[in-house]
N, C-alpha and C positions, 0 to 999 in steps of 0.2 A: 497783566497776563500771568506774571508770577502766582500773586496771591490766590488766580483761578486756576493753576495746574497744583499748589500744593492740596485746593482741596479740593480738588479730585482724586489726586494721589490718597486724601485721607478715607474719602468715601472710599475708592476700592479697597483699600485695607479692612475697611469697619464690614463691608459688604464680604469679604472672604473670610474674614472671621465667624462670622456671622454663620455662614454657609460649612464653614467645617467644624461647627457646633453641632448644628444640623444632622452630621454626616455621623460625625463621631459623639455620638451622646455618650456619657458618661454617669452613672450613679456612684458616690462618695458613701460609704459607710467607717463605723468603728466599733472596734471594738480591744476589750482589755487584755489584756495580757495576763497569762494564767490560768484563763479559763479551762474548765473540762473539755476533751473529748467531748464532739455531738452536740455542743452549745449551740444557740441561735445567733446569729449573727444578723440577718432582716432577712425579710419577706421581699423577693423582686417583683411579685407579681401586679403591684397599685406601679411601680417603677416602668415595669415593661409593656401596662395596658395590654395584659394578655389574662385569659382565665388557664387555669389547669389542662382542660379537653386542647386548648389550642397550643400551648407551654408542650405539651406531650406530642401531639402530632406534628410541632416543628422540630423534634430531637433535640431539645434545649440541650447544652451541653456546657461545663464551668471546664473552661481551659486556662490554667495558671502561668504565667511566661517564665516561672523559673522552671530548675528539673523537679521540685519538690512540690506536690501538690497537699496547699492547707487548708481550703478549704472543698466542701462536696455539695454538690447543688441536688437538692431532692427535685422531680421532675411532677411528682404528685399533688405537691404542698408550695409550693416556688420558693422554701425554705433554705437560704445559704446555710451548712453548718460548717462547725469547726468538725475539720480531720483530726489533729494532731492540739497536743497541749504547745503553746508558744511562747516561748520567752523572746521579750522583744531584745535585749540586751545581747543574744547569744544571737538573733536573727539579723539585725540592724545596728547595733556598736552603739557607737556615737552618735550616728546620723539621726536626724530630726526633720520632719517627722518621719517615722517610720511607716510607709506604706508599703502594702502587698497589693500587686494589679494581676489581673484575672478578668477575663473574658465568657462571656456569654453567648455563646454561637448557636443562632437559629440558622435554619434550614426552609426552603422550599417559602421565601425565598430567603437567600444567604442575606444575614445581619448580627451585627457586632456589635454587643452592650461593652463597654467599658468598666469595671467594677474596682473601683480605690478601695480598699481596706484598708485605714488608719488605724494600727495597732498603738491601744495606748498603754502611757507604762504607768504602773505601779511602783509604789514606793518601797521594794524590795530589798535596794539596796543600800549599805553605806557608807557615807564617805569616806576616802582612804588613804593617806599619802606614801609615797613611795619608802619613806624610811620613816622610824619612829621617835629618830632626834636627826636635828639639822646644827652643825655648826657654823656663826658668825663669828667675822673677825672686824673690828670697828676702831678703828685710831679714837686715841678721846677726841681728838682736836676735830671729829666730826660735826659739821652744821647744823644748825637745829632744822628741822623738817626735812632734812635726807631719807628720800625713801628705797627701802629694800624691796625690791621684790620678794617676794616665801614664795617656797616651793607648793604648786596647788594641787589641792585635793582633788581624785578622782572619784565621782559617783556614776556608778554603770548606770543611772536613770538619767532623764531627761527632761526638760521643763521645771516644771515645778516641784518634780522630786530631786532634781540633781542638785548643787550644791547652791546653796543664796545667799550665804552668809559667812564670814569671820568674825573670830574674836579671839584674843589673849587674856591671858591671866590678869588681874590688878598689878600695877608696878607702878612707879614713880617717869619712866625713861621714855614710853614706846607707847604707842598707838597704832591703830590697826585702820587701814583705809581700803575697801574692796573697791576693786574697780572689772570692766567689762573687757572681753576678749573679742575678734572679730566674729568669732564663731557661737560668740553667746556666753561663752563660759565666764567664769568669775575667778577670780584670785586677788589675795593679798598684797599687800604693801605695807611693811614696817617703816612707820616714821619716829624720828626721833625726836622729842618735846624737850626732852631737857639733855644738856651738854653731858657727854660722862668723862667721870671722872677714873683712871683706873688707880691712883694711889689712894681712893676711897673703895671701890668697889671694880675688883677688876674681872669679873664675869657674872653676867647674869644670867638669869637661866628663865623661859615662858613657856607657857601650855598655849598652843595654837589649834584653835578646835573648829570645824569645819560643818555647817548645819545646814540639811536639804531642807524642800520647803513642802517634803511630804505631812501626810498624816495617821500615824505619829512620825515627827520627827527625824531624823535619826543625824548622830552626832558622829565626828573621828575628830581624834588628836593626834597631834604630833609635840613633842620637844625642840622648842630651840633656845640654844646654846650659845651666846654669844661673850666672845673672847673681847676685851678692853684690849686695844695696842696702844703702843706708842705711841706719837703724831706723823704722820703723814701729811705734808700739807698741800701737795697735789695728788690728783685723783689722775686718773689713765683717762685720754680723750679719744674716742671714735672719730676717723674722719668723719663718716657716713653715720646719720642717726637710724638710716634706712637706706637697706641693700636688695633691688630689685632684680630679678634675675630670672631668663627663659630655661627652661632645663625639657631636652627630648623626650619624651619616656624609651624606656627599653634599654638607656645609653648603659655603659660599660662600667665594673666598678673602678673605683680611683680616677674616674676621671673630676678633673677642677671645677668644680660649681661656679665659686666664686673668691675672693681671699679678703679677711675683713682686715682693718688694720688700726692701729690704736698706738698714742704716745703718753707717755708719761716725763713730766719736767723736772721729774726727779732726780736724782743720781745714785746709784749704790744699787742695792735691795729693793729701795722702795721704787725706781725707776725699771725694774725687773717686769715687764708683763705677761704675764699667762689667760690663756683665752679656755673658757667651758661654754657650755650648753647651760642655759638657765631655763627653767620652767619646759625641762624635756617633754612633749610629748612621746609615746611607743611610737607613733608611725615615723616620726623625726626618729628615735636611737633606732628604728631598723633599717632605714635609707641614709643615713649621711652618716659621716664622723668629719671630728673638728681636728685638728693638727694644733694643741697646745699652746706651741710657739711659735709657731710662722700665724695663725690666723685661717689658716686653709680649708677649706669647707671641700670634703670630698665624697664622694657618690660610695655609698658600703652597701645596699641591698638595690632591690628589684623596684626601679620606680615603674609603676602604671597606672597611666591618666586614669582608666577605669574604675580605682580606689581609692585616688587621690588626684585630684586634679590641681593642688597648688599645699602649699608649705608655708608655716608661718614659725620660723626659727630664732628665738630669742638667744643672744650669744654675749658670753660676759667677756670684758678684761680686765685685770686683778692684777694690783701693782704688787710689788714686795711688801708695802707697808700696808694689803690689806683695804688701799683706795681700789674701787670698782667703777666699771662703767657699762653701759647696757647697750647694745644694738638691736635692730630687727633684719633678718634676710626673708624676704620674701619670695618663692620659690614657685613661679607658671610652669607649671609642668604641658607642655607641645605635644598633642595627642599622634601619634603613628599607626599607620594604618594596618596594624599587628592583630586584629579579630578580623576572621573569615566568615563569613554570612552563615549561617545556621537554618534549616529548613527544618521544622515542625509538622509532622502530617497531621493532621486532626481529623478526616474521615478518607475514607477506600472503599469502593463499593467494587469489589472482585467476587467470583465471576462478574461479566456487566452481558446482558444479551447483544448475543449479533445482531439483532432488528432495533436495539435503540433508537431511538430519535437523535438528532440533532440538535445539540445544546443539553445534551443530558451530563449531570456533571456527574464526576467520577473520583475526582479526591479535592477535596481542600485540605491543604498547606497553608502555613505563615512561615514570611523570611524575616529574621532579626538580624542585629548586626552590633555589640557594645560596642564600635568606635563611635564616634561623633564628627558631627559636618558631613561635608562628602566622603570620608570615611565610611560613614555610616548607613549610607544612601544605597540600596541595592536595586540589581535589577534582575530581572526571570528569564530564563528561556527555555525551552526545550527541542531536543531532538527534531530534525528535518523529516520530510517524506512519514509524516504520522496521520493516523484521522484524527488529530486532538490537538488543542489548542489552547490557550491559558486566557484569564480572564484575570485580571483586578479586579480587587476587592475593599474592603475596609481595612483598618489599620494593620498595610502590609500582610495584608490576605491575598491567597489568589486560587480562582476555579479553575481546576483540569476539565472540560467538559468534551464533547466531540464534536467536530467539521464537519465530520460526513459518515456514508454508511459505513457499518460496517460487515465484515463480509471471514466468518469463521474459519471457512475453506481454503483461506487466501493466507489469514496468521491468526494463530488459534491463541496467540499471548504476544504482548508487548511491555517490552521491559523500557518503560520511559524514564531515561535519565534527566532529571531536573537539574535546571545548575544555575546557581546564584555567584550575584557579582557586583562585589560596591564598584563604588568610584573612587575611592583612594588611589592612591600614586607610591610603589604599583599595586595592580588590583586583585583582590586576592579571591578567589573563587571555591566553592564547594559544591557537591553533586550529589544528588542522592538520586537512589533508583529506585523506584515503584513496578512491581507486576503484575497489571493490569490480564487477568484470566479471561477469555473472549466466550461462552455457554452458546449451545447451540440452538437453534432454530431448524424447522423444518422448512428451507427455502431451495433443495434441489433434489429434481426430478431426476428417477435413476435415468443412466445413459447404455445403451448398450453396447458392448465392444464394435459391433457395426454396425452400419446404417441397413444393414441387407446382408441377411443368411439364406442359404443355400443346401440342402441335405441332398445326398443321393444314398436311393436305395433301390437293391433288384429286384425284382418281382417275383412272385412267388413267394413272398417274406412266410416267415414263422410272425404270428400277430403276438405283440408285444417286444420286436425287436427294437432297441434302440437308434433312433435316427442322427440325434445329435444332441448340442447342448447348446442353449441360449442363455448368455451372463448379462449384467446389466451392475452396474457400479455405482454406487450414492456415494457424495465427498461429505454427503451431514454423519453426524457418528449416533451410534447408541439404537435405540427404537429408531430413528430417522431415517439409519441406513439400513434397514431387517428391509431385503427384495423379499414378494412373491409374483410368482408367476402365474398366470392366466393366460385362453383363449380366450377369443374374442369370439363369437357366432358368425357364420358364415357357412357357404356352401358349395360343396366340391360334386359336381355330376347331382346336383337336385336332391342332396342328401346332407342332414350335418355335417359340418368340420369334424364333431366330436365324435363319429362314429368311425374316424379312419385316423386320428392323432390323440393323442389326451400328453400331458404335461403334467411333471412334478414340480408343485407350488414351491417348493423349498429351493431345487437342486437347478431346476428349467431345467432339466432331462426331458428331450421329446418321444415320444415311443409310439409306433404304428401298432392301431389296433388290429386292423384286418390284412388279410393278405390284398396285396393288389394284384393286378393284372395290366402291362404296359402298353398289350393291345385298347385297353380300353380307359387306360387315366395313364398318361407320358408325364404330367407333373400334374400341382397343385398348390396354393399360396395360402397359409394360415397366417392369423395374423395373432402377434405375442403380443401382451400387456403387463409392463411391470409395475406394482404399486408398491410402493415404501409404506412402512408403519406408522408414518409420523400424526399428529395430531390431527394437519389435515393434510391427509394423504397427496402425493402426488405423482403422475405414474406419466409413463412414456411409452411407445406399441413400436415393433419393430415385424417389419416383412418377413416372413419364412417361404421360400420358392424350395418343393420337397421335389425330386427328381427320379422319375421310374426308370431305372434301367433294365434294358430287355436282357431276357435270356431267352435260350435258342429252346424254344417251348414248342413254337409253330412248324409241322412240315412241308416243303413247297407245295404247292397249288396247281393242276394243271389247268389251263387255260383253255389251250389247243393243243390238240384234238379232244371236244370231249372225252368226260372217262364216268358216264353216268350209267352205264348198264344199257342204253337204248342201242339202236339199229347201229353199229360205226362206218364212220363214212371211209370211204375207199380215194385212193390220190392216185391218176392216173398217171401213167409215168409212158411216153413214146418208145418204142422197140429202138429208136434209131437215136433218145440221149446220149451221149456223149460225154466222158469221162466231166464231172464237176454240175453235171447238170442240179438246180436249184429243184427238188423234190416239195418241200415243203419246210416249213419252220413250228417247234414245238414251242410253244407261249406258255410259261409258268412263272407263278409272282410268289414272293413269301412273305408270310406278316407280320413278321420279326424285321429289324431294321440293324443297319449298321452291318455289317460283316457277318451280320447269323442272315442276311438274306441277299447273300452274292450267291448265286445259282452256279453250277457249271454242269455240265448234260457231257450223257456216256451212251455209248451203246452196249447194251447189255446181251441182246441177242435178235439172231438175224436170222432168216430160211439163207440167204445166200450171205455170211461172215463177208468175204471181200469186197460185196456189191456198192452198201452205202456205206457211209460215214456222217458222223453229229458233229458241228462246231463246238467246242468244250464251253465257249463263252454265249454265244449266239443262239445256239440251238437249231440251226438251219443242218435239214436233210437233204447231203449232194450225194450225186454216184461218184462211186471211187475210179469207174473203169465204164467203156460203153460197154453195151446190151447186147447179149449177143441172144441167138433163139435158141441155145441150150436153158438159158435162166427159166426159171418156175414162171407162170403166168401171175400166180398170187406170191406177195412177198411181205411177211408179216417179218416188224419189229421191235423191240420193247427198249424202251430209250429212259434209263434211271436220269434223275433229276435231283440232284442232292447240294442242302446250302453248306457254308462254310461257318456254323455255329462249333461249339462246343458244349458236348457230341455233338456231332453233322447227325441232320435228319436226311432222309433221301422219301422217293417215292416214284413211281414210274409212270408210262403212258406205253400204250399201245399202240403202233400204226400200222394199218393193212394198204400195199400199195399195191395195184393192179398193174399191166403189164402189157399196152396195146398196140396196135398198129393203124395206121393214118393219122396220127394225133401231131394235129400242127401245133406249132410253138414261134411267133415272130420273133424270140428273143431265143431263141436255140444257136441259132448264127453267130460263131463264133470267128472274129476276125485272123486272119493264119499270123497275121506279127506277131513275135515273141513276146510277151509281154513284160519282160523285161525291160527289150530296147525301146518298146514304147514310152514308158517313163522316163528312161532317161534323157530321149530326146525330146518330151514334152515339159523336161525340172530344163534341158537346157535354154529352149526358144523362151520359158515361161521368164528365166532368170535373164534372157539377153531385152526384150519387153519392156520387164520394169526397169531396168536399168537406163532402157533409152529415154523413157515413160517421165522417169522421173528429171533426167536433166532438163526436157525440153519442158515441162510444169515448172521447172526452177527457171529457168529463163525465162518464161511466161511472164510469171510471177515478180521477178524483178525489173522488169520489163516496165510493163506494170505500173508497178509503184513508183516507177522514175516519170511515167507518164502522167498518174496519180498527181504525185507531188509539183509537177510544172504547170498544167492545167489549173492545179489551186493559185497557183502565185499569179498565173495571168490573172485569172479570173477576180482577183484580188487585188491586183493593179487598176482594172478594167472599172471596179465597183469602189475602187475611192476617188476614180476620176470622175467618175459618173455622178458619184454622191456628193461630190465638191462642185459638181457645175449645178445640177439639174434637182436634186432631192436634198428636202428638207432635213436636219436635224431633231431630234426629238421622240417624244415617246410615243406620234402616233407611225412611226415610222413602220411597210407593209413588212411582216415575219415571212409568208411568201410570195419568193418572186420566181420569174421563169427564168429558162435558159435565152443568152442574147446571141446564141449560135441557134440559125435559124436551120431545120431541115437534120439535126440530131438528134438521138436517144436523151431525154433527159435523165433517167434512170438508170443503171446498170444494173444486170441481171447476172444468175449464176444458173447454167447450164453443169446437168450432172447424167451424162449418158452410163447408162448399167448397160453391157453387154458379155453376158455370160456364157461359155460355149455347152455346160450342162443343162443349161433351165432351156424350158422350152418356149419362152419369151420373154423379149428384157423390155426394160423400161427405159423411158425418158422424161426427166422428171423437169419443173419447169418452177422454179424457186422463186420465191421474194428479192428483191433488190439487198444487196449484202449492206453498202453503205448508202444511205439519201442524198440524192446531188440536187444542193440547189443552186440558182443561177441566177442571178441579177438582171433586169432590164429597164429602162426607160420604160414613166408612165406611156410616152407617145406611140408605141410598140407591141400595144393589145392585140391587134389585128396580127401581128408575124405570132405573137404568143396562141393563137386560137388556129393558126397554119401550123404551127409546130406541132398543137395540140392533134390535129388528124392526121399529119407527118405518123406521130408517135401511136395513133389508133393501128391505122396502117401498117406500122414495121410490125406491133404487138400481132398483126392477124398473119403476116408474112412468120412470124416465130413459129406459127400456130402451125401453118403451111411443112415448116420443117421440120416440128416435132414428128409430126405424121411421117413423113417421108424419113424418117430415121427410126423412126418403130417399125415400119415397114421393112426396111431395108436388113436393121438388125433382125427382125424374123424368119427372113427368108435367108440371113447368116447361119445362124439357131439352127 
């Protein structure tokens, strides 16, 4: 079971590897260093399986991950060139190999070539040692094959141009042994072949020369100098031959690396130990210093993982007599999570139309990050309540694209803050903001301030007065929001709109062409259409209700008595009227409305001044006084009739009223009560009536309802005892049943006697059933139901019986 989960563990590995080969392809190029300006560097396009026409309509684009961009992707040619001349030595140091990465971003759809440039070096440089003579100190009584390390040459090249080789002058003493560094590099070691002697020869002196494995060549020297001592016959011991040690980055300076420590069995001088740096590198003397005499390895400059992620410090101890001894510190520099993610935009498509689609992308970014591990690991997000939305991509790419619609009227820009965020501990965040321009569309119809205008105008107008103004408002900007204004066709009295309105396109100013007249058009409805500019136009019509106000144009009308020039008729009026006697009534109408045709009537002139009088509101002709046989036989009048316009119009009428005797009149009979007291005592009996009227209908009526409501509850008792002994449950059960009171109205009626003491006969009206009363019975009880049934024929023709007899009766009341 073992053996079958590791390889399955193996296949899933080999299988995502696989897959993120796949994902992330990659193209490896090189080139040399030194090159011109505008050099070729490859051809992508055998790499990318794309020709020119298709390289161009995906906006091929070379994006470099530093700030310095070296090389420029031609779009026409699929030619990488060089931007910038490079020296790899001034771009890369030390490092090996030195690559430059750069990206390939197509478009439509988004994809990410990977592009290694291996800048190679040339052999420009040579090698060079830090000083141009070294001093040794070597007791004779030194072992044969003790080896020195020499101080090594630095060559700013790399590979095979950087340094390959030592050697020393010819001498009898010393030999030369190169050996390798973890990092590649190379350096010497002086061995000593033969014993020295210093009372023969007490210093020697070597040329130590230093050879890369360029072409040509190139050589440096140095001088060393070594002093014969005395004997020393111990050397200085390192506890540790190797001193391993974690160091944070970022930490403080002077703080304790580590402390190496070392003895010598000597006594005196020569048991004296002092500690250096041997085979200094620069990044070593700009991060650490050594403390002499203690041993103490202490922090002097800026360590960060990002430049150096480990140390490798070779540290001497040197007795008084000149005996040495060598350690290694090796130095893990502890990555902190001290870099903040980086966001890179690479494309912005601002403005972007309000009618976009969905999933249309809008910027592509890439987030970086120099830490390492979860350090290094970022994540994306943006702003809540947006129409946009992110997408991953290929190597730490990611699409802005949109959700949903969008709508310019609503937010005409969005400033989207991105914000990036590793996973280190704690987690360090960055923000950048993009603003996203929103371009308009023609996607709304103007609106008008109302759903429904209204003008009023008086008649009589001057044509071409202004009636009002119709606005309409577009939230699109530019040509989308430019209103005009239009009618519509239509028809007012069987005649154009447009021969009694017309409308300014620009302003919706409405202006009446013609004069109206309110006798003959009181309103009228045009209907407005507004159209916006836009590409493709859209418009919206609003009601116009135009309103004729009268003016007092018309003067009153006589009715009665004619006033046509023909024969006039004469009003016969009894010798024996009596003061108030009703003469006759003058009928006039006006064709003005509102308050220009409230009439009020005058008497203008009379044959007999005190005989009649006009009602001011009515127009009815009473005598003012009886008749006596002095009066004129003929008695003409002229009775003005004037409305309450501004100006009042007036106009008159004429009436000839004769003057006879024997003329009956059945309504001459004037009762002798005062007519005063009459009123009062018929507001009093009227008000004692209702008063009593109405208690005894409130009693009734509550009455009533008490009786109402007990009769339901019997009747309700009655029909569950019935329907628990005798009737079935269920749904055929019968909807009507009769009443189980034999010899009653089943139905209740609503009697409504009208008796009026003005009218000359009242009514008796005979009404539907107010509410339905049904009534329960035993199937065994048809027969009492079909007696009930002519019971209730019966009482119906007895109703009939007493209608009659109460329309009679109220008649002969009447």
């Amino acid at each position: 079971m073992e053996i079958y989960s590791n390889n399955r563990q193996g296949w899933s590995i080999f299988l995502y590897f696989c897959m993120y080969w796949a994902i992330c392809e990659s193209f490896r190029y090189s080139v040399p260093e030194e090159r011109k300006s505008g050099s070729l560097v490859a051809n992508v396009l055998k790499d990318l399986k794309l020709d020119v026409k298709e390289l161009v309509n995906r906006r091929a684009r070379l994006v470099s991950e530093g700030t310095k961009q070296y090389f420029q992707l031609d779009p026409h040619s699929g030619d990488v060139l060089l931007k910038d001349r490079i020296d790899r030595e001034a771009l890369c140091g030390q490092k090996d190999p030195c690559v430059l990465l750069s990206e390939i971003v197509l478009e439509n759809p988004v994809q990410v070539h990977r592009i290694e440039v291996e800048i190679e070096d040339v052999n420009d440089n040579s090698p060079q040692f830090s000083k141009k003579e070294f001093l040794l100190e070597m007791p004779e009584q030194t072992p044969l094959n003790t080896r020195f390390p020499l101080e090594i040459a630095k060559d700013a090249d790399k590979g095979e141009n950087a340094v390959q080789n030592y050697s020393i002058s010819p001498n009898n003493h010393f030999s030369v042994d190169v050996q390798n560094r973890r990092d590649g590099s190379k350096y010497a070691e002086l061995i000593l072949q033969k014993q020295l002697d210093r009372e023969e020869k007490a210093q020697c002196s070597l040329i130590l020369s230093a050879v890369d494995g360029g072409s040509p060549r190139k050589t440096g020297t140095a001088k060393i100098v070594i002093d014969v001592l005395d004997a020393n016959d111990n050397a200085p011991q390192f506890h540790q031959s190797v001193y391993k040690v974690k160091l944070m980055e970022n930490c403080l300076p002077n703080i304790v690396v580590t402390t190496v420590n070392a003895t010598d069995r000597d006594l005196g001088p020569f048991g004296d130990i002092t500690f250096s740096f041997s085979q200094l590198p620069d990044n070593v003397a700009r991060s650490f210093k050594l403390n002499k005499h203690t041993g103490e390895l202490t922090v002097a400059g800026i360590i960060d993982y990002e430049e150096n992620t480990n140390y490798e410090i070779s540290i001497r101890a040197t007795d008084g007599g000149g005996l040495s001894a060598y350690c290694k510190v090796i130095v893990e520099v502890e990555d902190r999570n001290d870099n903040a993610p980086e966001v890179t935009l690479t494309s912005l498509t601002s403005p972007l139309p309000e009618d976009s689609p969905i999933d249309t992308l809008v910027a592509l970014f890439r987030i970086t990050d120099r830490d390492s591990g979860d350090n290094g690991r970022t994540g994306c997000a943006i702003g809540k309540n947006l129409p946009f939305m992110l997408k991953t991509s290929e190597n730490n790419y990611y699409q802005l694209v949109t959700q949903q619609s969008l709508d310019r009227e609503k937010a005409s820009e969005y400033n989207i803050t991105i914000t990036a965020t590793d996973r280190g501990s704690p987690r360090l965040t960055s923000t950048r903001i993009i603003n996203v321009q929103i371009s308009d569309v023609n996607d709304n119809s103007p609106v008008f301030e109302k759903s429904r205008y209204e003008m009023q105008i008086r008649e009589n107008n001057i044509p071409g007065l202004l009636l009002g103004l119709v606005h309409a408002n577009d939230l699109d900007t530019d040509q989308n929001a430019k209103v005009t204004y239009s009618l519509l066709p239509g028809k007012v009295s069987d005649q154009p709109v447009s021969s009694y309105v017309s409308i300014n396109s620009e302003t919706g100013n409405l202006y009446a062409i013609r004069s109206l007249d309110y006798e003959q058009i009181k309103d009228f409805q045009v209907t407005v259409r507004a159209v916006d500019s836009g590409s493709s136009p859209l418009s919206s019509e609003v009601m116009v209700r135009v309103v004729v106000m009268d003016e007092n144009d018309n003067a009153p009308f006589i009715l009665y008595p004619l006033q046509n020039g023909t024969s006039p008729s004469n009003d016969l009026v009894p010798r024996g009227a009596e003061a108030g006697y009703l003469v006759t009534k003058v009928v006039a109408v006006d064709r003005d409305s509102g308050q220009n045709s409230w009439l009020s009537y005058e008497l203008l002139k009379a044959t007999e001044p005190g005989l009649f009088s006009v009602g001011a509101q009515n127009g009815e002709v009473k005598t003012m006084r009886a008749i006596n046989k002095r009066d004129s036989l003929k008695q003409k009048l002229i009775i003005g009739v004037r409305d309450n316009g501004s100006p009042p119009q007036s106009t008159s009428a004429t009436l000839s009223i004769l003057l006879v005797d024997g003329f009956s009149d059945p309504y001459m009979k004037i009762v002798d009560i005062p007519k005063e007291e009459v009123v009062q005592e018929e507001d009093r009996n009227l008000t004692m009536y209702l008063v009593i009227c109405l208690a005894v209908i409130s009693f009734i009526f509550l009455v009533s309802v008490l009786v109402f409501i007990a009769i339901k509850i019997q009747k309700r008792r009655k029909f569950i005892e019935t329907s628990t002994l005798n009737f079935p449950v269920g749904p055929n059960f019968p909807e009507n049943c009769g009443d189980v009171d034999a010899g009653t109205l089943s139905r209740a009626y609503n009697y409504e006697v009208c008796l009026a003491g003005g009218s000359l006969n009242s009514e008796f009206r005979f009404l539907r059933p107010l509410f339905p009363v049904f009534s329960v019975e035993p199937p065994h009880k048809k027969e009492e139901s079909r007696i009930s049934s002519s019971q209730e024929v019966s009482s119906h023709a007895a109703e009939g019986q007493l209608m009659n007899q109460v329309r009679i009766q109220s008649t002969s009341y009447c």
